[in-house]
Each structure stands twice: as C-alpha cells, then as structure tokens.
N, C-alpha and C positions, 0 to 999 in steps of 0.2 A: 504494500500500500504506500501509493506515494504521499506526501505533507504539500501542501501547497502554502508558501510563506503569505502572510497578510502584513498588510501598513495598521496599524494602529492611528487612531484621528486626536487628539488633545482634544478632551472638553474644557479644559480650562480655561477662564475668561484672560481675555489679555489687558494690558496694562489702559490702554484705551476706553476698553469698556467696561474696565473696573470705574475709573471716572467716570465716563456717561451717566452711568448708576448712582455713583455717588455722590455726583455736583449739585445736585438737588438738596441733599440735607448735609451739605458743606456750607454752602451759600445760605441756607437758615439757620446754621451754627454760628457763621459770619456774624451775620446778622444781629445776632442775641449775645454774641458777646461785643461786639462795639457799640449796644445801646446799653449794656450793661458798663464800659466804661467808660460812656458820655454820661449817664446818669451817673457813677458814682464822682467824675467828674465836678460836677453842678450842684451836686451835695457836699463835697469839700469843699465848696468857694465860701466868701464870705456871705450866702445867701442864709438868710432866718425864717423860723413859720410865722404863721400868721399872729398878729397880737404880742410881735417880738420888738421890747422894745429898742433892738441893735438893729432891725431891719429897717430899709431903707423901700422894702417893698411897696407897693401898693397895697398890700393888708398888712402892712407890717406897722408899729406904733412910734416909729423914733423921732418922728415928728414929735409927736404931743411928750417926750422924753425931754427932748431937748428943751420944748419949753417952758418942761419945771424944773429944768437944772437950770435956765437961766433964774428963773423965780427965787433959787438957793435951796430949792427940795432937794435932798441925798435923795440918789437911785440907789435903790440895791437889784440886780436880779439874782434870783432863786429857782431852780432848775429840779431842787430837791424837798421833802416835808421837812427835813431836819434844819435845813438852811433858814427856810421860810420864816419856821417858830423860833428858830432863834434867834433872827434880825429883827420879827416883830419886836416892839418896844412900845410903850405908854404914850410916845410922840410920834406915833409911826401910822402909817397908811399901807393895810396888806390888801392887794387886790390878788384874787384868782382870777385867772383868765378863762381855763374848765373845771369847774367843779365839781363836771358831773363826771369826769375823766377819775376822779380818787375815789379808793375803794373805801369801804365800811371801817377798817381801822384808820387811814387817811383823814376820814371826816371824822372820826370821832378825836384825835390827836388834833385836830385844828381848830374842832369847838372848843376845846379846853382853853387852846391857846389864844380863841376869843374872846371865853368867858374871861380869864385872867387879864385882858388887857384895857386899856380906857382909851386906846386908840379907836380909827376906821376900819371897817373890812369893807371890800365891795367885793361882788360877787359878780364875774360876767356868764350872763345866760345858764342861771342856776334854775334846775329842772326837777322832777319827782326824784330822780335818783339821788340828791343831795338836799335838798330841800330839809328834810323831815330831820335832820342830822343837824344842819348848819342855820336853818330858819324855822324850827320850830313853830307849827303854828298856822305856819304860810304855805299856801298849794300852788300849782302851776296849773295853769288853764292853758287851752288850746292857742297856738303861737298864732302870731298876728305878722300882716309885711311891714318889714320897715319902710316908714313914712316919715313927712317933715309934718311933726305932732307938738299941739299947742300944750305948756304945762298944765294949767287948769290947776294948782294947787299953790300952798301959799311957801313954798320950800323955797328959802332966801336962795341958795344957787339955782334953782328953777326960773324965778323970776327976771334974776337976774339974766339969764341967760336967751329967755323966752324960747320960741320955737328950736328944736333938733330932731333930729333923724333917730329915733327911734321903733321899736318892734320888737319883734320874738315872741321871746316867754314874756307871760299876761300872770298876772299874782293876784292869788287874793286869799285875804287876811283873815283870821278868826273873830266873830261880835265880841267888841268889846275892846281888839288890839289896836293901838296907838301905834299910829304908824302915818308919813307922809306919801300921798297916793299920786305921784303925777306922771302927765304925758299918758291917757289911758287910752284905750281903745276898745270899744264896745263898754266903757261902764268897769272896764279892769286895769288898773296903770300895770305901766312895761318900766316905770320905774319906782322904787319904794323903799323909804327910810325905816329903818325900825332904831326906835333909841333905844339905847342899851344902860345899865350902870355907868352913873356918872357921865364923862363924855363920852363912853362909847357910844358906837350907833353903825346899824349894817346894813349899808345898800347894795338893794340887789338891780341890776341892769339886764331888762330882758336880751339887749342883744349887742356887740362890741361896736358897732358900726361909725360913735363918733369918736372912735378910739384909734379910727385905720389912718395911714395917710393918705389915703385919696377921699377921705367925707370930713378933713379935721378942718377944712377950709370954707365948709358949707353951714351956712344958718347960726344956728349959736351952738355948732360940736365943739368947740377950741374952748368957749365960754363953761360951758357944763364940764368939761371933760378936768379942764385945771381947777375947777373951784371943787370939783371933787376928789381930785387925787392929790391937791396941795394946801387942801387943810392944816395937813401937817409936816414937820420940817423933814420928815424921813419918810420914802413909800419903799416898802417891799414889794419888786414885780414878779407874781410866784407862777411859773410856768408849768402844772405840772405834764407829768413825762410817767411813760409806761417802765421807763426802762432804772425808776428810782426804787433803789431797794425797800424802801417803805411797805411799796404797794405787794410784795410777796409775804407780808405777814400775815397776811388775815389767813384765818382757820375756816375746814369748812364748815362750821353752822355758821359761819357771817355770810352765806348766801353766794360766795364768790366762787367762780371755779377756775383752775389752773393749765398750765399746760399749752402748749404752740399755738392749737387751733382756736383759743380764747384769745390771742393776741394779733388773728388773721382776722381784719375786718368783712362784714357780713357779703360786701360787693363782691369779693375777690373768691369768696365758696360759690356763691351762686353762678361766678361766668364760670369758675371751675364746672360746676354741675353741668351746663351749658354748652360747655367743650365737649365732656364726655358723651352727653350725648350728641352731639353733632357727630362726634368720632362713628359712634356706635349707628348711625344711620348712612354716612359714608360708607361704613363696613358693609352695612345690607344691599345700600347701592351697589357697590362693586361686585356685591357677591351673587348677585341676581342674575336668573338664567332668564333670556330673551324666547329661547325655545327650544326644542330639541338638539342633541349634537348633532352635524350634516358632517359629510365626508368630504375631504380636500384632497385633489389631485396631489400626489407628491410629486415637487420638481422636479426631481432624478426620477429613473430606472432603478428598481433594488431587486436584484438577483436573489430568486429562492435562498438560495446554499448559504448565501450572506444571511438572508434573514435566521435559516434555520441556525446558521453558525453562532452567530451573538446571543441566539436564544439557548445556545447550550451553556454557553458561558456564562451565559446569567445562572443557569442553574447549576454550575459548577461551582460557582463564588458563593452561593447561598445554600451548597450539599445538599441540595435539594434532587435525592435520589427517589426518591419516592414517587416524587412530583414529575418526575425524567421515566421513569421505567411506567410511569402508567401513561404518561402521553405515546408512548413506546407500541404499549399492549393493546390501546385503545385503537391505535392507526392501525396494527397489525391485522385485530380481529373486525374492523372497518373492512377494512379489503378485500379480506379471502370469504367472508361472508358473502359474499355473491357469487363465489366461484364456488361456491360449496351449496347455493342454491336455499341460502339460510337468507330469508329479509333483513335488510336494514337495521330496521329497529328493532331486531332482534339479535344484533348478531355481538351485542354485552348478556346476552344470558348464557351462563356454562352450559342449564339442560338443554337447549336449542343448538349452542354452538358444537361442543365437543362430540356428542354422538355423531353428525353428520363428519367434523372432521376426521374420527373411526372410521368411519365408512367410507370415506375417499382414501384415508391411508392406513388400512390396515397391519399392516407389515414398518410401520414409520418407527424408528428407533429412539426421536423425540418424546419429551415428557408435554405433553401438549396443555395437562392441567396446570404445573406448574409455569412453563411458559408462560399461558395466554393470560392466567389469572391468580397467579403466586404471588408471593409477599416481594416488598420492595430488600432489593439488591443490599447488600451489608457494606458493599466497598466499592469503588468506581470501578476496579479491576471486574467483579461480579456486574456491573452494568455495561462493560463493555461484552463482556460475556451472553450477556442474555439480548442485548441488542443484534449480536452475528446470528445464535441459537433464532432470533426471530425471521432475521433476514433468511437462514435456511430454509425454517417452515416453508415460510412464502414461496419459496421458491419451488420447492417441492410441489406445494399444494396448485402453484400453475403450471408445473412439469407434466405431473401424475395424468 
C-alpha cells in the first residue's frame, strides 16, 4: 500500500487579522483610558465643588468669601466634623453647606456642638434627613423654584436687604415656635431664624443660590448673604465630605448602611441596570435565527478521499474508535444489503441481515457476526484490522 504525502493548511490567524479583530476594543480601551486621564486631569487642577469657598466657579462661593474677608470676618474652611467643632467658637459663624450629606452620629456630634455654642449656625438646604437632628421641631415641605422673592417678614437682615433669589426646601415650624419666617412661598418661608440661648440663633436657607458666584450680583444676594454670614468676626465654612472618617462611625441601628455600593450614587446603578440590559437584548439580537439553514455552494472542489481523510483524523485525535468502527459496519452492511437481496431499511437488523448472508456464503471462513455487529475495536491496530476483514467481506459477497 502506497502513502500519498498531504500539505497540511495553518488555521492560525495571522498577525493582520489578529488586529482587524482587535482594533475595535483597542480603540475603546483608547478611548476610556484618555478620558480617564483628562478627567483625573481636571480634578487635580485648582478646580473646587460647588458652595466652595476657594472656587472661582460659577457655583462656586469665593466671591461672597472674599467679601467678608475684606469686612475683617476670619475664614476658616473645614473639610472635616472634627475641624468644624473645633473652630466653632462663641464669636463664630458655622455654616453647613449639606447637611443632609452627615450621617446620624455626624448630626448628633454637631447639635451638641450647637447646643454648646452662642454663636450662628446656618444651615444650606437642610431637609427631613437632618432636620429632626439639627432643627428640632421644624419639617421640610415640598421644594419650591428659586425665584426673586419678597421678604415679607420683619428680620432686620431681610429688610434690609429686600428682594433675593430664593427657593428649595419650604419649612414649617411647630404652634407655638418662635421663629423669623421670611421670603415664603405658598404661605411656607424658604428662609427661617430660630433663636436659640442667649445669642445663639439657627438659620436655615432653603436653597444656596445667593451664595454662588454667578447670583451674588443679582437683587439683594451680596446684601443677605454678608449680613448673615458676618454677624460675627469668625465663620466656619464646613464642607462636608463622604470620605471624613466621622461618617464610618455610626453602628447599625443608626439606620445607616455600609459598604461600596452605599457610596455609588443612585444614577450611576440605574444606567448600570440599563446597560445590562441593552447588553442582554443585543445578545438576543445577534443570536436570532432569520430562518432555516440553506446550503452554500463551496468555492472549491473537495475531493471525496480528502473529505473522508480529515474525517478520520478527527476521529483519531478524539480515539474515537467506537464512533470509527460503527460508521465502518454501518457503510458495510448498507451495501451488501442489496446484493444479498435484504431491503434497505432493513439491512441494520442481524435477524434479516446474517441469515441471508449464510446463505450466499456458506462455506465463508469470516466471522460475519462479529464483523458486521461486534463490539468497538480495543486498539487502532484492531481497527485497522476489522476495516480490511470488512473490505474482504464485501468483496467476497460481490464475487460469490
């Protein structure tokens, strides 16, 4: 028997088409890391948030900073709870900027630090989540828009200052409390004095707006904004922040709970959700059958022998004798089934096949049972074996 040498073909992709492939989620790696160091960029500069009194932003406060330092008001800014209460002082002005941002130990550590003091506190855009902590007493009604709103009350820096840009949070007081109501909206002020012992006293400002630089220039914001925050010769400007060790002390029955996903704002899960599924409908997209599979011409000519060749080697790689000697027996006992005068469809059953093959070759020195329908081959050498025993049969069987 002769060997007839084959070329083997590389399936491997080449360097070419390995990029083709991959330029696609190169160029959106790109992508996501140069917006990620333009962004962190932008965030190193001297840029501040909003209600920052070193910002220079359009929401940012260092306008109205600057001109209670000219005034001779001491700045302090405070970044931290610890800072805060301990800059407060008895001549001092502490303003929160969110108050609803500090948790349950946070605001209880800062009423103290109110109760104890005869200074100011103001409070910007203090809501139910701080409220009941730090204003006792006083509820937050449905937010209103900021508008240019007449005082309506008799609060000497109101007066004096007349109409400002106010809104937000709307308050309203328990019968009975003493309290300065002005700038209201619907019958509820957006801004509200509560006097406290001695001279303290704690206003709350529905919403920061004559605090920004781009509204400290409009109406009487510059008027109200300094007569409130430079009452006294010190203000504390307390900023706070997620990332002050403070806010990891509360236990959980304070209602608070911990952990990454507590610190991802709610926008940022939801387009998360959003992606997924879009992902998840893409997937269906792509995966959708238009209709039946149809048959395509192949471009080339493929040669039986080829075909049959590749498909042996597949089953030689995967020792898949079993799977080799019945495709073997099945083609054998296909064949001679008609020369033997046995049907078709019948010519896989032993009681139909073997007797009629008796009867054509009586005298045959072949094992015809185990050939045609015997167990699978134990070793290639035994399948090369019963492959020739096959091809003899046959031959015999159209000899005879």
């Amino acid at each position: 028997m002769s060997r007839t040498a084959t070329s083997t073909t590389s399936t491997a992709l080449s360097a070419r088409q390995l990029w083709t492939r991959a330029r696609g989620a190169a160029l959106v790696l790109a992508l996501v890391l140069v917006g990620g160091l333009a962004l962190a960029t932008l965030r190193s500069s001297d840029a501040h948030g909003a209600l920052d009194p070193r910002s220079a932003d359009p929401n940012g406060s260092r306008a109205v900073a600057e001109l209670l330092k000219a005034r001779s008001v001491d700045l302090t800014v405070a970044t931290t709870l610890d800072a805060a209460t301990a800059a407060t002082g008895p001549d001092a002005t502490l303003l929160v900027t969110t108050p609803d941002l500090l948790t349950r130990s946070q605001q209880a550590t800062l009423h103290r630090a109110m109760a104890d003091s005869t200074g100011r506190t103001v409070l910007i855009g203090a809501g139910r989540p701080s409220l009941d902590t730090l204003a006792p007493g006083v509820t937050s009604s449905l937010s209103t828009p900021v508008e240019n709103r007449a005082p309506s009350c008799t609060l000497a820096a109101a007066v004096r200052a007349g109409s400002a840009d106010l809104g937000g949070e709307r308050y309203r007081t328990a019968p009975g409390t003493a309290a300065d109501s002005c700038y209201p909206s619907d019958g509820l002020p957006t801004l509200l004095r509560l006097p406290g012992p001695g001279t303290a006293d704690t206003v709350l400002l529905g919403s920061p707006d004559i605090l920004l630089n781009q509204h400290l220039d409009q109406q009487g914001n510059a008027s109200l904004a300094l007569q409130l925050l430079g009452s006294r010769p010190h203000l504390v400007w307390y900023l706070p922040s997620l990332t002050d060790a403070s806010a990891t002390a509360d236990s959980p029955e304070d209602g608070t709970t911990g952990g990454f996903l507590s610190l991802v704002p709610s926008g940022w899960l939801w387009g998360a959700l959003q992606l997924a599924l879009a992902a998840v409908l893409a997937a269906v997209w792509r995966a959708r059958r238009l209709g039946p599979l149809v048959t395509e011409r192949l471009p080339v000519a493929l040669r039986a022998s080829e075909a049959t060749e590749g498909r042996a080697r597949l089953y030689r790689k995967a020792n898949a004798r079993d799977r080799a000697s019945s495709v073997l027996r099945t083609a054998t006992r296909t064949r001679i089934a008609p020369l033997l005068g046995v049907p078709v469809q019948d010519a896989h059953s032993a009681d139909r096949l073997l007797p009629a093959l008796s009867a054509r070759l009586p005298g045959t020195t072949a094992d015809p049972p185990h050939l045609l329908f015997g167990p699978a081959p134990a070793d290639d050498a035994a399948l090369i074996r019963l492959a020739d025993q096959l091809d003899a049969l046959e031959r015999e069987v159209r000899t005879s």
